[in-house]
C-alpha positions as CSV (number, residue, x, y, z in Angstrom):
1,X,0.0,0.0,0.0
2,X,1.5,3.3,-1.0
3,X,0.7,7.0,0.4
4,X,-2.0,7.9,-1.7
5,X,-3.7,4.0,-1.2
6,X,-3.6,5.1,2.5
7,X,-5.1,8.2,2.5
8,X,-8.0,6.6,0.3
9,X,-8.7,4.2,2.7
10,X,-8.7,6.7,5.8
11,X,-11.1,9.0,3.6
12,X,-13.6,5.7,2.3
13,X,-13.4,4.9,6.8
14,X,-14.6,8.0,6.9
15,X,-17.2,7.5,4.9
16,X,-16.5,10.5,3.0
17,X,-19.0,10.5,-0.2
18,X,-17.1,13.6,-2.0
19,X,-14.1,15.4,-2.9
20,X,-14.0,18.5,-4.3
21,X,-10.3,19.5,-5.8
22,X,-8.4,20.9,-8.8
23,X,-7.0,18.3,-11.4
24,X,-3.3,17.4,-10.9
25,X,-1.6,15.0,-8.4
26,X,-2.1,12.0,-10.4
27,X,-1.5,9.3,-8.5
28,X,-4.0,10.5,-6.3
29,X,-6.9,10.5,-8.5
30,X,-5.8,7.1,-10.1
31,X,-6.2,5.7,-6.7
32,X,-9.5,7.7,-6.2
33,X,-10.9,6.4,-9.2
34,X,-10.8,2.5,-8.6
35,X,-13.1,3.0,-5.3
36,X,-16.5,3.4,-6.0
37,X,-18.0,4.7,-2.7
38,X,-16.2,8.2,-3.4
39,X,-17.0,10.8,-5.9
40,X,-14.4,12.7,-7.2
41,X,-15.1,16.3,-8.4
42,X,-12.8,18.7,-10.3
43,X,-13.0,22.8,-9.7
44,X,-11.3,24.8,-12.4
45,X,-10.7,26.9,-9.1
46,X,-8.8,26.0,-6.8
47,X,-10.5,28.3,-4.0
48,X,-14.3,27.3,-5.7
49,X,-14.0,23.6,-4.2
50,X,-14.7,24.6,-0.2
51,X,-17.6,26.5,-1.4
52,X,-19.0,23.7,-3.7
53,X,-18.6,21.6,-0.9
54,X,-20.3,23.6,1.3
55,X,-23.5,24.1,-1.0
56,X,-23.4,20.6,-1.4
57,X,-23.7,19.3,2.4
58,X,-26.3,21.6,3.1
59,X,-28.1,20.4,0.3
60,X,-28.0,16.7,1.2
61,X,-30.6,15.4,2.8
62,X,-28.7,13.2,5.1
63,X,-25.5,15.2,5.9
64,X,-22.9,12.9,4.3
65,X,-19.3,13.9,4.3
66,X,-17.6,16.1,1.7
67,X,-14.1,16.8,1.6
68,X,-12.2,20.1,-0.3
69,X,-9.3,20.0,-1.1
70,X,-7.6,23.6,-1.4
71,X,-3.7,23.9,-2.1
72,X,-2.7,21.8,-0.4
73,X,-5.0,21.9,2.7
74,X,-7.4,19.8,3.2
75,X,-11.5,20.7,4.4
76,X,-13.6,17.8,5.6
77,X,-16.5,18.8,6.3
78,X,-18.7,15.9,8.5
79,X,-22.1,14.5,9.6
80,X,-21.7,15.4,13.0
């Protein structure tokens, strides 16, 4: 299991549903890709992705987890 694999695994224990982040790091998204529970989506702006996110949870019925990704910070916004 390598870095990325890892991080994948903590985010799909998480039970995060979403991730909201700008294209690049791809070894990352090649990871993301082969697990099913998480959607991936790309934001042509960097800084757009927490606010997506945002809009998002509040929108969903049953308050699942969304993560941003901005820079190289990391947002995760939960149920609780």
């Amino acid at each position: 299991m390598n870095g990325w694999q890892a991080i994948v695994t903590a985010l799909k224990a998480e039970k995060v549903r979403y991730i909201f982040g700008s294209p690049g790091g791809e070894a990352f998204y090649d990871t993301l890709y082969k697990i099913k529970e998480i959607t991936p989506i790309l934001v042509r702006e960097e800084s757009s992705g927490p606010f997506m996110a945002m809009a998002l949870r509040a929108l969903l019925a049953n308050r699942e987890s969304v993560l941003a990704r901005v820079a190289l910070e990391w947002l995760i916004f939960s149920p609780e």
